[in-house]
N, C-alpha and C positions, 0 to 999 in steps of 0.2 A: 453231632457237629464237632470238629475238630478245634479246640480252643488252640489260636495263634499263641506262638513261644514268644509273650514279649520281654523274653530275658536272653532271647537268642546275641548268641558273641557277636560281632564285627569280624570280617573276613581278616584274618592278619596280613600285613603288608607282603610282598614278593620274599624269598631269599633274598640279600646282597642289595637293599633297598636301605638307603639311609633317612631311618625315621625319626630320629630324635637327636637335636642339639644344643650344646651349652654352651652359651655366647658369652665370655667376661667382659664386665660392666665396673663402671666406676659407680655410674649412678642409673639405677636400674628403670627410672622411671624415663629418666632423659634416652637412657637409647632404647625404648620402648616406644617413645613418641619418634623416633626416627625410625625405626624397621616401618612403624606402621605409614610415615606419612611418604617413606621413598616404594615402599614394595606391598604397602597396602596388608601387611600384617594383623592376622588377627589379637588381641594383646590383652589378658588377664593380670593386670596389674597388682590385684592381692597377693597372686603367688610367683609374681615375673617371670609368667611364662608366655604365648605366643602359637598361634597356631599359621602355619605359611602352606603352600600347596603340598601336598604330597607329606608334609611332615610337621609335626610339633615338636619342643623343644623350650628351654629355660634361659633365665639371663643371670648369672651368677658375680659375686662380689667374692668368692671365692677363688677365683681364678685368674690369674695375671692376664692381659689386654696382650695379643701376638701384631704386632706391629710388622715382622719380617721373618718370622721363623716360623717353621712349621708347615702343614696344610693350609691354602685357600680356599676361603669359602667363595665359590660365586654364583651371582644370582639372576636370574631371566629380570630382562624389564621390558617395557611395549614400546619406548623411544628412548632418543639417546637424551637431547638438551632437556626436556623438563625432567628428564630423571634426574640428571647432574644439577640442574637447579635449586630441583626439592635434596637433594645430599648438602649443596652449600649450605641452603633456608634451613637448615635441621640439625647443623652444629657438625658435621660430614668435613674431608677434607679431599679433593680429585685430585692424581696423582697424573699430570701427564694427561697429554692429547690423548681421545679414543684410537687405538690400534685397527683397522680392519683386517681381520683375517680369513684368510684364504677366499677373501671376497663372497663369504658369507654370513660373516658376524664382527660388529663392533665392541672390543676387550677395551675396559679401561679401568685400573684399581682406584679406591678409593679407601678412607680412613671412618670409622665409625665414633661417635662421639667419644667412643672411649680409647679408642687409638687402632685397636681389631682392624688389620688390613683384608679387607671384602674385593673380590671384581665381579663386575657389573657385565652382562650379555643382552647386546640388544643384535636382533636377525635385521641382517643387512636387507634391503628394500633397493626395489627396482627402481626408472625416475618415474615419477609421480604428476602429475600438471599442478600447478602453484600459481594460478595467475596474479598480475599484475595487472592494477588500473590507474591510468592517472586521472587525478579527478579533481573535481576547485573547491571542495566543499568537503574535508577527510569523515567530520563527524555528523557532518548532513547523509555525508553517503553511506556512513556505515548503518547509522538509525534505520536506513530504507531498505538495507538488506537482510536486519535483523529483524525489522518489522515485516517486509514481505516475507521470508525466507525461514526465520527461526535463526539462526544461525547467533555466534556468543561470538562478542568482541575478546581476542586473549591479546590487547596490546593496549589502545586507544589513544587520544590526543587528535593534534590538529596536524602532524606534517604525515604522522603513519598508521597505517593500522592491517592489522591480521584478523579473519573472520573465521572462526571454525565451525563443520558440521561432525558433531558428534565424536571429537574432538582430534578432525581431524579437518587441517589448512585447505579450507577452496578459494579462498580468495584474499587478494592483498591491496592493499591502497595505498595512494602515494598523491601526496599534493604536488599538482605540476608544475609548482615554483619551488618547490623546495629540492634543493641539490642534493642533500648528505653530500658522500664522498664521490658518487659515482656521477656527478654530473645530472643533470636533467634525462628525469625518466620518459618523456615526451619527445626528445628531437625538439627541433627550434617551434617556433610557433605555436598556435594552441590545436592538439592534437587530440584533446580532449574525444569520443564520442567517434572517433574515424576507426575504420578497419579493423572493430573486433568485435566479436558474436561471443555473448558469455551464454554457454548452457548449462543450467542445471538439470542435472536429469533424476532416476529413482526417489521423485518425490513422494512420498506415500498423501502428503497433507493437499494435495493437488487443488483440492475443492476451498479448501482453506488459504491457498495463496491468490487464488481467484476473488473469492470474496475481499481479501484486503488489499488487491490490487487496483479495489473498485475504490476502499474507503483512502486510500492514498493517493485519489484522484490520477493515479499514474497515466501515460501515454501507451493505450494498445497499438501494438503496430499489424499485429496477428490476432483475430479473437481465436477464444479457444476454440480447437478442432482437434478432429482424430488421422492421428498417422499409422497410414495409410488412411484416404477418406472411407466412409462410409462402402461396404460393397464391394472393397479393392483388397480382400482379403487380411491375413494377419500383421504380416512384416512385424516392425515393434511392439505393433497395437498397443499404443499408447496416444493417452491425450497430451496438447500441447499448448500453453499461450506465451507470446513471443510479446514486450513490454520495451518501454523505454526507460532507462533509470534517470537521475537529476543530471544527469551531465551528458546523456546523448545515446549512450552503450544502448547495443540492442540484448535485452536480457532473455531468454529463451527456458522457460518452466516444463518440464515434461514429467508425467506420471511413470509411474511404473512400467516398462516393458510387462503387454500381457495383460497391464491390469484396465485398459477397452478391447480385449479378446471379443472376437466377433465369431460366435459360431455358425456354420454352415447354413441349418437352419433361418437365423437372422438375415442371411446375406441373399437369400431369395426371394 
């Protein structure tokens, strides 16, 4: 039997691959805790060093902070406002509105706690659905979404609220008396529960939002059923239950596209 090489090397990086860098620090632990909480850095604090995708690298007290001269460093991120958030929350300084460029990515520089000017790449995005609901009850309605749905409050209160799935925006609330700036979200009168259909769909927990649609005594308007029925071949082939939430909306839960696949077999 061939004993495995467990001293075999690591494949070394590409040619012309930048795999190692030295970032000047005032105070090495402070921008330690900022690489890691804006770009999720991995961070070895005994020897201030840092590991990021594709490269490792050190944080040095040896080296003057480049504020405007020199090379830029810049760095992928997954969105623009909570990145720029987490740069402010983290001792960070933003430089200037984000730039879109060439209508594929969002440029915008920023300052690292120790003064090191960085920019920031986030991949520009197509639009998106972000609804909006108006509703009389912002922290009644949000409980019912979170409690049926899963879904995490990133705002809360009573006039607004933002709901994310996995931490991205499906839904918004807005109390139908409350103006902000833009006026009444509703049109005059109460508007509440008219003319809109909220669907959520690639629910994986499907049997799980059933179940707690039962303990939240909600209103069925649809019991659960299979799209396309039974017999009528695949189309989505998913299951589906259609609900009412506390202010009237018709809320619509579908499982998986696929996941009530009907085979041939079955369907005879």
């Amino acid at each position: 039997m061939t004993r495995p090489d467990i001293h075999r090397r690591r494949q070394p990086p590409p040619h012309g691959q930048v795999g190692y860098l030295q970032l000047p620090a005032l105070d090495v632990a402070r921008s330690a805790a900022f690489y890691q909480a804006v770009f999720g850095w991995s961070v070895g604090l005994e020897h201030g060093s840092f590991e990021a995708p594709g490269m490792i690298g050190q944080w040095t007290t040896d080296l003057k902070p480049a504020s405007s001269a020199g090379p830029v460093l810049w760095i992928c991120a997954d969105d623009l406002w909570p990145t720029l958030d987490t740069v402010i929350g983290n001792g960070g300084t933003v430089h200037g509105r984000p730039q879109l460029d060439n209508g594929e990515r969002w440029l915008v520089e920023v300052d690292d706690p120790a003064g090191n000017r960085i920019g920031i790449v986030v991949l520009a995005r197509t639009a998106r659905s972000q609804t909006m609901i108006a509703v009389r009850d912002v922290e009644a309605s949000s409980r019912w979404y979170q409690e049926l749905l899963g879904l995490r409050s990133d705002h809360g209160g009573p006039e607004y609220e933002r709901l994310l799935a996995d931490g991205d925006l499906v839904l918004q609330l807005h109390d139908i008396g409350t103006e902000h700036h833009h006026g009444p979200v509703a049109g005059t009168g109460d508007a509440v529960g008219n003319g809109v259909l909220l669907w959520f769909g690639d629910v994986s927990d499907f049997d799980g939002v059933v179940a707690r649609a039962e303990q939240l005594k909600t209103t069925v308007v649809r019991p659960e059923h299979r799209n396309p029925p039974e017999g009528q071949g695949n189309g989505p082939g998913h299951r589906e239950i259609w609900l009412r939430d506390p202010d009237g909306y018709t809320v619509v839960v579908a499982s998986p596209d696929g996941e009530a696949y009907e085979s041939p077999m079955s369907a005879t």
